[in-house]
N, C-alpha and C positions, 0 to 999 in steps of 0.2 A: 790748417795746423798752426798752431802760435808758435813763432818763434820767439825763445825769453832769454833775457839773458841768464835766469838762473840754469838754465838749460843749455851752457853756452850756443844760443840759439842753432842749435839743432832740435829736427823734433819729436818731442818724448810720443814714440810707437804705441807706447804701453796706454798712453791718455784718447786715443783713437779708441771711439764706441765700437764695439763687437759689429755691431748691423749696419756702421760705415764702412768698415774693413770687409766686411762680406759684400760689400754691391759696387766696393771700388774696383776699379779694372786698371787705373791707373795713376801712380806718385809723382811728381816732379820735384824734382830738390836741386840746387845750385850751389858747391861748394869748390872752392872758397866764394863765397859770395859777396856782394856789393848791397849794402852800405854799410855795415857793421864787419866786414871783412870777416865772417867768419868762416872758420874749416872744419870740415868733417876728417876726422880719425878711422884709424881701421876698427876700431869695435864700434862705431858707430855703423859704418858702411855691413861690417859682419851682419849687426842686428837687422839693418835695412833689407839685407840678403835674403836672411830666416824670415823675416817677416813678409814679405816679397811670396815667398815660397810656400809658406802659409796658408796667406789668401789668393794664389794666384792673380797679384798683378804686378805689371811691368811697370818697369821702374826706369823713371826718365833720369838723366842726369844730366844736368847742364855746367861743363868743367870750362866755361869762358873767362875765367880768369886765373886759371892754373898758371901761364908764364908770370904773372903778376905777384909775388915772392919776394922777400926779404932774408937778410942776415941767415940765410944757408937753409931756409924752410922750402921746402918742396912739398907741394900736396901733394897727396896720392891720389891715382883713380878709380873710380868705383870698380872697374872692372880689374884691378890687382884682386879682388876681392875672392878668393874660391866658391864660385857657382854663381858670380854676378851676370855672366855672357850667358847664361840659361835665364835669365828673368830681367834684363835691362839692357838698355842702349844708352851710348852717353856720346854728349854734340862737343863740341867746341867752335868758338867763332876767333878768327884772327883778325876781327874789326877791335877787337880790343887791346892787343900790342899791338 
């Protein structure tokens, strides 16, 4: 999936072909992420959810830089999300603080 930055590099669901989305079993995404620092929003994560739900697959989240935050910003986790814990699991590492 590309991430763009017209997209504040999150990635647009909607540009995934029909017959990828049906044979994939599984997403992986990292937000906030490294090297462009960016974060996923809750209507991003929402969409990722439905989408998720959709096509029956699990959805990885890698939140390894979540303590890593500025000027009062807190990410959020995929799994605030309503119905993220029925289609995903998310990691975190403490090698990174």
């Amino acid at each position: 999936m590309p991430l763009l930055a017209k997209n504040n590099f999150l990635p647009d669901l909607q540009a995934i072909l029909e017959e990828v989305a049906q044979q994939a079993k599984l997403l992986w995404v990292n937000y906030p992420n490294n090297l462009v620092a960016a974060s996923a929003d809750r209507q991003f994560f929402t969409e990722l959810v439905e989408y998720a739900r959709i096509y029956d697959i699990v959805v990885c989240h890698d939140v390894a830089y979540c303590e890593l935050a500025f000027d009062g910003f807190k990410p959020i986790s995929f799994l605030e999300i309503p119905g993220a814990r029925e289609v995903g699991i998310e990691f975190y590492s403490i090698s990174k603080t």
